[in-house]
Structures are given as C-alpha cells and as structure tokens.
N, C-alpha and C positions, 0 to 999 in steps of 0.2 A: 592756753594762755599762760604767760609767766605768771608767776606767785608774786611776782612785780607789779604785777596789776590788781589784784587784790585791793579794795576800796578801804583807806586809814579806819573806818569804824567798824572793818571786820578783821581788825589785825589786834592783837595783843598788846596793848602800851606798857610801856618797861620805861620805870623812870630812875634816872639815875641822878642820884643824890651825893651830897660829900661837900667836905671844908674844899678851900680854894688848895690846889696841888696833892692833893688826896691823890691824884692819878685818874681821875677819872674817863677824861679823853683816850687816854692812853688804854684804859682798860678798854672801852667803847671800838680802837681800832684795834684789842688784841681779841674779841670777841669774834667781831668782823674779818679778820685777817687783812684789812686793808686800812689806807691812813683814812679815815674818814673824818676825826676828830682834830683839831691845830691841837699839838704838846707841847708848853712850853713851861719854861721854870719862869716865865711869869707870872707872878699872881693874878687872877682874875682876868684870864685868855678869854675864857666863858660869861659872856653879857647878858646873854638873852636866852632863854631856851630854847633849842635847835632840834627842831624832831624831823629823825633818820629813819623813811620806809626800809626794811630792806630783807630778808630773808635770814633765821640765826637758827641753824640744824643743833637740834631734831626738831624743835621747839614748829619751824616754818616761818609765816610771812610777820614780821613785829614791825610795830612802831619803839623805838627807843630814843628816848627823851632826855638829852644833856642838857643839864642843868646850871646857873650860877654858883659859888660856892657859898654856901650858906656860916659862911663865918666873914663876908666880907662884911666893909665897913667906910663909915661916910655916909651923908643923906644919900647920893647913888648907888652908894653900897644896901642899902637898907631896902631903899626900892629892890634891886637885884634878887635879893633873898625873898622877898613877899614875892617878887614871881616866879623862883625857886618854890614856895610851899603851896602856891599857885597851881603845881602842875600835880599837886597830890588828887588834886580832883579829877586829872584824867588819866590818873594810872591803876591800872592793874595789879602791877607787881613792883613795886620798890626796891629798889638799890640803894643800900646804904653806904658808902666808898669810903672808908676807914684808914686811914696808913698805919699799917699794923706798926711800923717803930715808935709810933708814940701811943696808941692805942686810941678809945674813945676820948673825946673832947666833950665840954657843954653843949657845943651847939650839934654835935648829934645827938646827946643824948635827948634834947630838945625836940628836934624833931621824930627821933624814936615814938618821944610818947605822941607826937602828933600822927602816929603813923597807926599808934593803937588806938588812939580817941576814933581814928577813921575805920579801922579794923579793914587795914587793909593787909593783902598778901607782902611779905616783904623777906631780906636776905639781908644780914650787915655781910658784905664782901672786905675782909680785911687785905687790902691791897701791900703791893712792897714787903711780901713774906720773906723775900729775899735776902732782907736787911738782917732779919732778926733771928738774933742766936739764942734767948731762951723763951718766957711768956712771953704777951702780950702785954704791954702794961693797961693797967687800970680796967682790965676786963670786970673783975668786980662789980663795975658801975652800973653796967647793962644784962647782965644774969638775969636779974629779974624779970625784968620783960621774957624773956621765953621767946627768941626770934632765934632761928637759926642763922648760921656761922659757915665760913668758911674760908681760907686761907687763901691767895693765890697770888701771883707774880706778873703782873703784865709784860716785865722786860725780860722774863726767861721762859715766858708763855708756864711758868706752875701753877698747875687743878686748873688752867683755861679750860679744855676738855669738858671732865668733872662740872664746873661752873654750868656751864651750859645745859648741861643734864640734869644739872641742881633746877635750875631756872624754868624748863621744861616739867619739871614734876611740879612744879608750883601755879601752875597753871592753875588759877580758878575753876572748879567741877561748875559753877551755880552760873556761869556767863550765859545769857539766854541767846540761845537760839530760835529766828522767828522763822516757820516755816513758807515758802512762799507757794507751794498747793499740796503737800504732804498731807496736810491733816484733810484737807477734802477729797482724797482718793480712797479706792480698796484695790486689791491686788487685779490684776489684767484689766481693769480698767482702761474705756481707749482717751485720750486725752489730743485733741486736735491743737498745734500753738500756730498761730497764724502769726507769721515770723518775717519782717519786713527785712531788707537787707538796708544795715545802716552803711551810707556812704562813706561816714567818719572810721568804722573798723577798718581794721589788717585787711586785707585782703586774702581770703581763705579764711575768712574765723568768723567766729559772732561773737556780738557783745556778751561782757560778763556776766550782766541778765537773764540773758539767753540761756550762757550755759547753764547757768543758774538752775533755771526753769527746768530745765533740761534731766537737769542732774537729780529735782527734786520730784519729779513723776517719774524715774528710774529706781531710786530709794524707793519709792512707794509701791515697788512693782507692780505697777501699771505700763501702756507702752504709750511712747510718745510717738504724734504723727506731726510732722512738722511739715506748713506750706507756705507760700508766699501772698500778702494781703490779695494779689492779685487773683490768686488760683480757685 
C-alpha cells in the first residue's frame, strides 16, 4: 500500500508558520518539489489552514500544515492568526518562516515563545537567503530561546536538501506508539487473524489494518496464519 494511505494520525504534523510573504507557500512547494501551495506577492494568499498528506523523504509520510500569516490585520485578519496559533495544538514540529532580509519581527518573536510555553519541537527556517549579503538582521532578538536555525532559498532550492534532513532529525523520540498485538505475543507463537475480504479495498491488497496486524505478529516473531471468516 502507498505511504499515501497512511491514516493523518499516524503521520507527523509539520506546521508551518510565518508573517504574511515570509515565503512560505513557496517553501512548502520547494520541500515537495511540486506547486502544491498558490505563491503570490499578495499579501494574505493563505486564509485558512490547509493541511497537505503527502510523503517528504527521508522523513516519509507527513501531514504539513500551511498556515495564515500571523502578522495579518483587521478583525479578519485577527480571526486568521488565532487560527494560525490554533494549529500549535496539532503539531509536531514547528516551522518558523522568517525572511531572512529583514530578519525576525514581533510577531515571530511572539509566537517563538508560544512555541516554548508549549515545548514543542521546532526550526526558525530563515527563508530568501538569497537576498542577503551579510548577517541577518536583528538575530539578536531570538538567541536566547535556543531554537535552532537554518538558512535556505526556496527560489534557488539552497539547504532545500539539508532542510529536510534537518527536519527528519527532529522527529520527536517520545511519540507513542500503540501496539496493536505485539505486547500479547512471544516469539513462534501461532496467531490465527480471521480476515474478511473488504469489498471496498484494491483489489489484490488488504486493508491497512490488516496489514497492520500483519506487520505486528511479524515484529513479535510469532507466525501469522491468515483465513477467511468463512474457513
């Protein structure tokens, strides 16, 4: 089964954060290698938060979560960003999108420390490195926090690579995994799964379930006998 099919609460949520033209979309389809995100030099493209299944190697199957830009403004605007800081509660790993020629603003540093009050996993990606010919400005501001950095270019694809691999090491150790008959097995173990054939699968496959099951009285070196409710 593709990595495609993978069920959103077993994938990695990756949210991505940033002022409005921070680049973010942009990053999101240099990630991907494909447009998946609208780019435009308008402000405030991004309304709603728009969460992308999709596969982001070596990492595998993620959800990634494009967000509002949290410097917009106006009572709409304001709504926006509350569902912007909205999605801190289903992420994983934070993306902070930075335009590195102007460097950090208030309204990241803002949600920076929203991001330590939650103590979550996170990255400031300083986008548009392209631009800039010496520091960073106003880096200073955010040192203290102790978040790690890193430079990259959505429009020349630079550290894209690198990013990704960044991103993958950041993977939470503590995400629990439930087993679904692992811990009730010992090794050669015979384990009988009375396996209905769902008319709704592929044809030639079984459901994700299945394999599931499948997969986890394998790990437990035990053997799996597999029959049909009818057999």
């Amino acid at each position: 089964m593709s990595l495609n099919a993978t069920p959103a609460s077993d994938r990695v949520h990756i949210g991505i954060f940033g002022k409005r033209n921070a680049g973010k979309s942009s990053l999101i389809n240099a990630l991907t290698g494909q447009k998946l995100a609208i780019v435009s030099e308008t402000l405030g493209t991004t309304t709603d938060p728009v969460y992308k299944a999709m596969e982001l190697l070596p990492l595998g199957p993620v959800m990634i979560i494009d967000t509002p830009g949290i410097d917009d403004d106006g009572d709409l605007g304001k709504l926006r960003v509350e569902k912007a800081y909205q999605v801190l509660n289903k992420t994983d790993i934070a993306l902070l999108i930075v335009d590195a020629s102007h460097g950090p603003a208030p309204e990241d540093i803002a949600l920076i420390k929203k991001i330590k009050e939650k103590n979550l996993t996170a990255l400031i990606v300083f986008n548009k490195a392209d631009l800039v010919t010496g520091d960073i400005p106003n880096l200073e501001k955010i040192s203290s926090f102790e978040i790690p950095s890193i430079q990259v270019s959505s429009d020349t694809n630079f550290q894209i690579t690198q990013l990704k691999e960044t991103i993958a090491r950041l993977v939470p150790n503590d995400i629990e995994e439930f087993p679904i008959c692992f811990d009730l097995l010992k090794p050669n173990d015979f384990v009988v799964l009375v396996v209905p054939i769902d008319s709704a699968a592929p044809k030639g496959r079984l459901i994700l379930p299945q394999q599931q099951t499948i997969r986890d009285v394998l790990e437990a070196g035990a053997i799996a006998i597999t029959t049909r409710e009818s057999e």
